[in-house]
C-alpha positions as CSV (number, residue, x, y, z in Angstrom):
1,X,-23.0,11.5,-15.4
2,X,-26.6,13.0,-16.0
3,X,-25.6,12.4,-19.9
4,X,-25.0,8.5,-18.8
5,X,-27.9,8.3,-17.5
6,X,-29.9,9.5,-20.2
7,X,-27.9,6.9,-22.4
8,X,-29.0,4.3,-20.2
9,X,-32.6,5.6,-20.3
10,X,-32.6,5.2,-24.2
11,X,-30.6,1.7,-23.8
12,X,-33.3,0.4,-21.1
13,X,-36.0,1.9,-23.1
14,X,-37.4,3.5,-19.5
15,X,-37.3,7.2,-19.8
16,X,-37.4,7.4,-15.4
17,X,-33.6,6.3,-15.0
18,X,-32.5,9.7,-17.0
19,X,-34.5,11.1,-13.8
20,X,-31.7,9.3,-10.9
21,X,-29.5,11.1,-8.6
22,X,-26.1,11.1,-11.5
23,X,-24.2,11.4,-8.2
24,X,-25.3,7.7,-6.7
25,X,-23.9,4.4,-8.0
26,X,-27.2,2.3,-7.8
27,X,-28.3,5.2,-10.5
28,X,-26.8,3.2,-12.6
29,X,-28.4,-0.2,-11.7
30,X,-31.1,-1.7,-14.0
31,X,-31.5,-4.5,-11.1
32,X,-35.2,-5.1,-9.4
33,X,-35.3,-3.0,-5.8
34,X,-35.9,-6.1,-4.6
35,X,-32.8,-7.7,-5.2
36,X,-30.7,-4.7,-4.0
37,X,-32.3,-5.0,-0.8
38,X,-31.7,-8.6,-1.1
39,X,-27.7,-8.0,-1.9
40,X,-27.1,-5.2,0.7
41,X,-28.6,-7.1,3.5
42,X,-26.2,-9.8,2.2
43,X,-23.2,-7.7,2.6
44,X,-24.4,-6.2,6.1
45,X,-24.5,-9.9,7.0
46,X,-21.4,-11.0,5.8
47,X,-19.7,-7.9,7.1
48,X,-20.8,-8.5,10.8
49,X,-17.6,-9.3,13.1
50,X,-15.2,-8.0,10.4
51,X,-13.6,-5.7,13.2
52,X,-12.7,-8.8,15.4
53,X,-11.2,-10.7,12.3
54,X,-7.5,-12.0,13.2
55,X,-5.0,-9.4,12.3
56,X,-1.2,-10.4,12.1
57,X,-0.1,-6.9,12.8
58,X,0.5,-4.8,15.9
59,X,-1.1,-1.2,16.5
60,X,1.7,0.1,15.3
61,X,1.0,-1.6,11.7
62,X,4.0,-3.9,12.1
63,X,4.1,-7.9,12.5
64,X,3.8,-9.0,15.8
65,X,7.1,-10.9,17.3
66,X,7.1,-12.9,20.6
């Protein structure tokens, strides 16, 4: 992954991304911090409630009968 990122470095033409953690995903992201934020505060949003979402099955994993 460090080899990626060093690709990516000479692709992006800025010799700091060769300097990312190889082991994090958003190494590999040429997107403005900005927007991250922007995109994971989206998806904290979005993801709010998901636990009390219907759910057609029982605890036991199978569909619920009356």
């Amino acid at each position: 992954m460090e080899i990626a990122l060093a690709r990516l470095a000479e692709i992006a033409g800025d010799s700091s991304i060769a300097s990312r953690d190889p082991l994090s995903s958003l190494s590999f992201s040429c997107l403005a911090p900005e927007v991250v934020k922007s995109q994971s505060d989206s998806l904290v949003s979005y993801g709010k409630g998901h636990r009390q979402a219907f759910l057609p099955l029982g605890p036991d994993g199978r569909p619920i009968r009356k």
